[in-house]
C-alpha positions in Angstrom: 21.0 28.5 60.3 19.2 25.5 62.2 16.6 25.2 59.6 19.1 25.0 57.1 21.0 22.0 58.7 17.9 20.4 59.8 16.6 20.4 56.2 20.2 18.7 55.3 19.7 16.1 57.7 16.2 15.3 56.3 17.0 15.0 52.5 20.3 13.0 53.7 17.7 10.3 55.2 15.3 10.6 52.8 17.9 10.2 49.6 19.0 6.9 51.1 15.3 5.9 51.2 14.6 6.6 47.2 14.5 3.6 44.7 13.6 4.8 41.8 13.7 7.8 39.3 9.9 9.0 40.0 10.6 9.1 43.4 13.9 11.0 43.4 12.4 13.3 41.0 9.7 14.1 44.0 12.2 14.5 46.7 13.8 17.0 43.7 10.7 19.2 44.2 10.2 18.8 47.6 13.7 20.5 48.2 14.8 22.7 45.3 11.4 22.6 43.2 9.5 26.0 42.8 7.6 25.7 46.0 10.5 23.6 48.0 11.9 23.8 51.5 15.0 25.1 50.2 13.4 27.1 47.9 11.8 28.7 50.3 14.1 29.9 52.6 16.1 31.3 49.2 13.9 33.6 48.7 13.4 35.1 52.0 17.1 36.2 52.4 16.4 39.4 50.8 14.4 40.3 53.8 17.1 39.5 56.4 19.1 41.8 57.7 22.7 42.3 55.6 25.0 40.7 58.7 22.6 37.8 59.1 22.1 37.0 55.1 26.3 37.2 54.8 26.1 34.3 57.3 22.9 32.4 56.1 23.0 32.8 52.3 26.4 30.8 52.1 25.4 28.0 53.7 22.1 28.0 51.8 23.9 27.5 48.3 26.3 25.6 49.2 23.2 22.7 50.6 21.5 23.5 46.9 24.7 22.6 45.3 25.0 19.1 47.7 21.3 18.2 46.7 21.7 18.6 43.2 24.9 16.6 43.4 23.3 14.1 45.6 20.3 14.2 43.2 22.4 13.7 40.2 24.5 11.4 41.5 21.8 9.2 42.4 20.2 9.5 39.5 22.8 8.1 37.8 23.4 5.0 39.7 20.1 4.3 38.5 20.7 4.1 35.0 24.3 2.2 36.1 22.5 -0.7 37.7 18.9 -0.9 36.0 18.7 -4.6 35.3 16.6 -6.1 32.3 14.7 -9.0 33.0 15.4 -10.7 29.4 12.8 -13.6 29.9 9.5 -11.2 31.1 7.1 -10.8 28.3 7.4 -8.4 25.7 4.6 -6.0 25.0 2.6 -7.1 22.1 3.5 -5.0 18.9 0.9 -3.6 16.5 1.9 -5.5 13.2 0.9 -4.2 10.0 -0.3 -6.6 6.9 -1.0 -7.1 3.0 -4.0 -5.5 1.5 -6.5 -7.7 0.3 -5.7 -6.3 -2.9 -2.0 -7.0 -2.8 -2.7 -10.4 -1.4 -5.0 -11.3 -4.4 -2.7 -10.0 -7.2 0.2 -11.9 -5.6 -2.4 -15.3 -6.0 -3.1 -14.0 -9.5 0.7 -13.7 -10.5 1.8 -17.1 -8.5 -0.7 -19.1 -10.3 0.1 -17.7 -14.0 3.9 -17.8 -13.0 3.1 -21.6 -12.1 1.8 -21.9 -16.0 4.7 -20.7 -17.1 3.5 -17.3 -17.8 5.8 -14.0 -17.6 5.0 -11.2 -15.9 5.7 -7.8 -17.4 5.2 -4.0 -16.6 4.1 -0.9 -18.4 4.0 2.6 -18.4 0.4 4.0 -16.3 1.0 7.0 -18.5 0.4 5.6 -22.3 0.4 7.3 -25.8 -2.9 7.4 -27.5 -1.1 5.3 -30.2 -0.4 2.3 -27.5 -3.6 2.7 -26.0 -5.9 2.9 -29.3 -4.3 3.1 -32.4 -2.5 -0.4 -32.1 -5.3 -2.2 -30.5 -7.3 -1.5 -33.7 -9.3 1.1 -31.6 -11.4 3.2 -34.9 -11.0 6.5 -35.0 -14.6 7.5 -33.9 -14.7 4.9 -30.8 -16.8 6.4 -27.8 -13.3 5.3 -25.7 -11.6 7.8 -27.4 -13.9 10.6 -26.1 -13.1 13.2 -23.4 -15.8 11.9 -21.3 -14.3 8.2 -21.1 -10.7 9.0 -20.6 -8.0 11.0 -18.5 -6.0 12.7 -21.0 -2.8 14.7 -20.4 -3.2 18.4 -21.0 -0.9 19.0 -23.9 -0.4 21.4 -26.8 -2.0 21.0 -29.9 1.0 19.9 -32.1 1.2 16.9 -29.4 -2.2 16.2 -29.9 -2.0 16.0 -33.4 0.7 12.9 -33.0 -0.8 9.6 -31.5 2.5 8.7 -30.5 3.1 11.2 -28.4 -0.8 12.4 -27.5 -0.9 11.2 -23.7 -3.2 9.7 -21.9 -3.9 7.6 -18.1 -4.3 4.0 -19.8 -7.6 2.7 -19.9 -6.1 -0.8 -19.4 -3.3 -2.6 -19.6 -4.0 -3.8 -23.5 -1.2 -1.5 -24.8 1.6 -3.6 -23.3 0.3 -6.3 -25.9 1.7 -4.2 -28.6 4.3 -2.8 -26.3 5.8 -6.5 -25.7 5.5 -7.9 -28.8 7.1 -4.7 -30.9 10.3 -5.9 -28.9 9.8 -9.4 -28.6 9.5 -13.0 -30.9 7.1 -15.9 -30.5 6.7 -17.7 -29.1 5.8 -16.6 -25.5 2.6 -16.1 -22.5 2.8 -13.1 -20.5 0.8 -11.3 -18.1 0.7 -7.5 -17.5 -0.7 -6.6 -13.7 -1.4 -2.8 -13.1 -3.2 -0.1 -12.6 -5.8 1.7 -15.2 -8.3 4.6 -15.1 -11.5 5.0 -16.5 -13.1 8.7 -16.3 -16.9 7.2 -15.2 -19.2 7.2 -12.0 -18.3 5.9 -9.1 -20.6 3.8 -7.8 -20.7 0.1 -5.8 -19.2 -1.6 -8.9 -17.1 1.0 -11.1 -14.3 3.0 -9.6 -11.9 5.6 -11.8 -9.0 3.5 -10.8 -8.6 -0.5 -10.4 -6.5 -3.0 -10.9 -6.3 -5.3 -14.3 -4.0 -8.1 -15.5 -3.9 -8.5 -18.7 -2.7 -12.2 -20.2 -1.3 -12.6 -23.8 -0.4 -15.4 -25.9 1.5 -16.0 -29.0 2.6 -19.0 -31.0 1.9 -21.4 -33.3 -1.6 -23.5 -33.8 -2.8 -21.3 -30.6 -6.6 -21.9 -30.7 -9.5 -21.0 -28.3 -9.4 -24.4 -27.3 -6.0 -23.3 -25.2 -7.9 -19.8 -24.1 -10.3 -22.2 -22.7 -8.1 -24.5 -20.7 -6.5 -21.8 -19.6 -9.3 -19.8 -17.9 -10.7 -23.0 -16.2 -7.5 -23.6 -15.3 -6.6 -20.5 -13.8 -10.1 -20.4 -11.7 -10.0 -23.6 -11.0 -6.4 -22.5 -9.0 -7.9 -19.2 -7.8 -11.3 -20.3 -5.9 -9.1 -23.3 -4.2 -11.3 -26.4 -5.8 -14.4 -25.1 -5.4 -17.0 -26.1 -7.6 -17.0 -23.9 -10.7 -19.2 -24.0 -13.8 -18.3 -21.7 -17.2 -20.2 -19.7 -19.5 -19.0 -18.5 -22.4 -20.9 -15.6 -24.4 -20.0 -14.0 -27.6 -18.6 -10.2 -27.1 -17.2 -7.7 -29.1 -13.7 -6.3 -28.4 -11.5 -4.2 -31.0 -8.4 -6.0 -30.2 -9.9 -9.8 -30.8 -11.7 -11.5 -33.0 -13.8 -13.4 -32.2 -14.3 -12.2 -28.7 -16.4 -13.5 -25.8 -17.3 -13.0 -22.2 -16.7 -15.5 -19.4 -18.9 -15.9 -16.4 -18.4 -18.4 -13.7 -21.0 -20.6 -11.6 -20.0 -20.2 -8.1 -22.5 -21.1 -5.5 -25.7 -20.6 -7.0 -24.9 -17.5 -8.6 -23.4 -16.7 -11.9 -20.7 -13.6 -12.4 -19.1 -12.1 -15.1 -15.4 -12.3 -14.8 -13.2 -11.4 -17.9 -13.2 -10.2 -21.4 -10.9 -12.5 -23.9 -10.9 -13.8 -27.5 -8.4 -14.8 -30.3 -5.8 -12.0 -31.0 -7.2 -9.7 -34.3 -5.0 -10.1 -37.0 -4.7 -6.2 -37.4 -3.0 -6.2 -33.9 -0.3 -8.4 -35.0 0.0 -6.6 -38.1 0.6 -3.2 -35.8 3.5 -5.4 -34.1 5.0 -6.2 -37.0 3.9 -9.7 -37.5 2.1 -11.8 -39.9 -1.1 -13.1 -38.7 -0.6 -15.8 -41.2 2.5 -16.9 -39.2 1.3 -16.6 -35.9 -2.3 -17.2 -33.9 -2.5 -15.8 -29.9 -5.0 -14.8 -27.7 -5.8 -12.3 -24.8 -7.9 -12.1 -22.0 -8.2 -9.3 -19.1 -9.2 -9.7 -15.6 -10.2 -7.0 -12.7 -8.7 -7.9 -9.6 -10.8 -6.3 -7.7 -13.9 -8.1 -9.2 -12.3 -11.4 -8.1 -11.7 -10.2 -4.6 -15.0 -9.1 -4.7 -16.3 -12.4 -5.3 -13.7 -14.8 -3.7 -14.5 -12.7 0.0 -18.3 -11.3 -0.8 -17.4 -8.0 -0.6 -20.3 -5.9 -1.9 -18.5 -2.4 -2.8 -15.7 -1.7 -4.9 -15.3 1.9 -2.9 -14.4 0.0 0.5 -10.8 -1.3 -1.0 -9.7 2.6 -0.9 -11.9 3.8 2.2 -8.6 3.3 4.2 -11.5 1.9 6.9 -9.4 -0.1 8.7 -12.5 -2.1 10.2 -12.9 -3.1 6.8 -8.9 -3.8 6.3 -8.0 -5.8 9.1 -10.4 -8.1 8.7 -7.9 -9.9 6.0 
């Protein structure tokens, strides 16, 4: 019995003494905690004799109850007067950011938007019709082969139907015909997004990238205005820099004629984008008459010109989800 009342006095003094949640959390244990004082003489009482334990046990639970009450009690007065110190520092939050291929499309899209240029969308997953057959895409075109393309698993009836034969778009091209099956010149647009191309991976070539693909349409449109509007456009998109252009004949289905641009830009020339007058049979696919109306179309990688705008020297580090390689934009 003395030993109880002398372990009430002690946790009495020692409560008064506690200023904080750890350390009432410690005087917890030291009292009614698995190994506590408490505790302790708890589990002795089945060894006492019965008049003695009638006499001690009593008094025993009822100081367990008072130091959880005490305990609890105390605990709450804590979270009663806990004061915030609203001017101390903040800790420093981990903020997340762009991708540096997000933050280049977004340059892409608010320099066209600043020449006036729309920006549409299409579907990723295109008809072979959209993707081919109205780009004057032959028949027999190495593009069209199994070994170039992602195409939808599908029944044979399907297949039979380039309207409805599926495939992962190649590149955004079909929203050419797409836009102008629903639309009248004249009119610029641009058509960001996402293609695939079933080839090896490698520091330069990925199965998935980014494209924007820019079409115009109107009246009198020469290459004279494709011109001016790639040199403007880079001009915009390297920030002043000192930028020479090459201009080399190519070969697309879609154009005629077609060329390749490259672009001086510190000592070293790249190859940028495809372009070149719209082909008349593309129109004619649309529903217009080439006689009426002139346009051309040109198609950029976005991650070709992040590449070059911030020397990056591999294609496969925009999706390593490295974030070494991330942050550092």
């Amino acid at each position: 019995m003395d030993e109880i009342l002398s372990i009430k006095k002690s946790f009495l003094e020692e409560i008064k003494e506690i200023k904080d949640a750890d350390a009432l959390e410690k005087l917890r244990v030291s009292y009614i905690g698995r190994n506590g004082k408490l505790t302790a003489i708890l589990r002795s009482l089945g060894a006492l004799p019965i008049e003695e334990r009638k006499k001690i046990a009593p008094l025993a639970q009822a100081l367990q109850k008072e130091i959880e009450e005490n305990i609890k009690s105390c605990l709450s007065s804590f979270a009663t007067h806990h004061s915030v110190d609203l001017t101390a520092p903040s800790r420093k939050l981990s903020r997340g950011h762009l991708h540096i291929l997000t933050v280049v499309e977004m340059d892409i899209r608010k320099i066209f938007s600043s020449m006036n240029f729309s920006i549409v969308d299409g579907p990723q997953i295109e008809s072979e019709y959209y993707n081919f057959d109205a780009l004057n895409v032959a028949p027999n075109h190495p593009a069209r082969d199994m070994w170039d393309t992602f195409w939808i698993k599908q029944s044979e009836a399907e297949k039979k139907d380039s309207k409805k034969h599926l495939l992962l778009r190649t590149h955004t091209s079909p929203n050419q015909a797409r836009f102008m099956e629903s639309h009248t010149p004249p009119f610029q647009i641009i058509v960001p997004g996402r293609v695939f191309r079933y080839e090896a991976i490698d520091n330069g070539h990925e199965i998935n990238f980014n494209q924007v693909e820019g079409l115009v349409v109107g009246k009198d449109i020469n290459i004279a205005n494709l011109k001016f509007v790639i040199e403007t456009f880079f001009k915009k998109f390297f920030e002043g820099k000192e930028i020479d252009f090459r201009y080399r004949p190519s070969y697309f289905p879609f154009t005629e004629p077609s060329i390749e641009v490259d672009i001086k830009l510190n000592g070293k020339w790249f190859e940028v984008l495809g372009a070149g007058m719209v082909h008349p049979r593309v129109f004619e696919y649309a529903g217009y008459n080439p006689r009426d109306w002139q346009g051309f179309a040109f198609g950029l990688g976005v991650e070709r010109l992040a590449m070059i705008k911030y020397n990056i020297p591999d294609i496969r580090l925009f999706y390593s989800s490295d974030l070494r390689f991330i942050k550092q934009f």
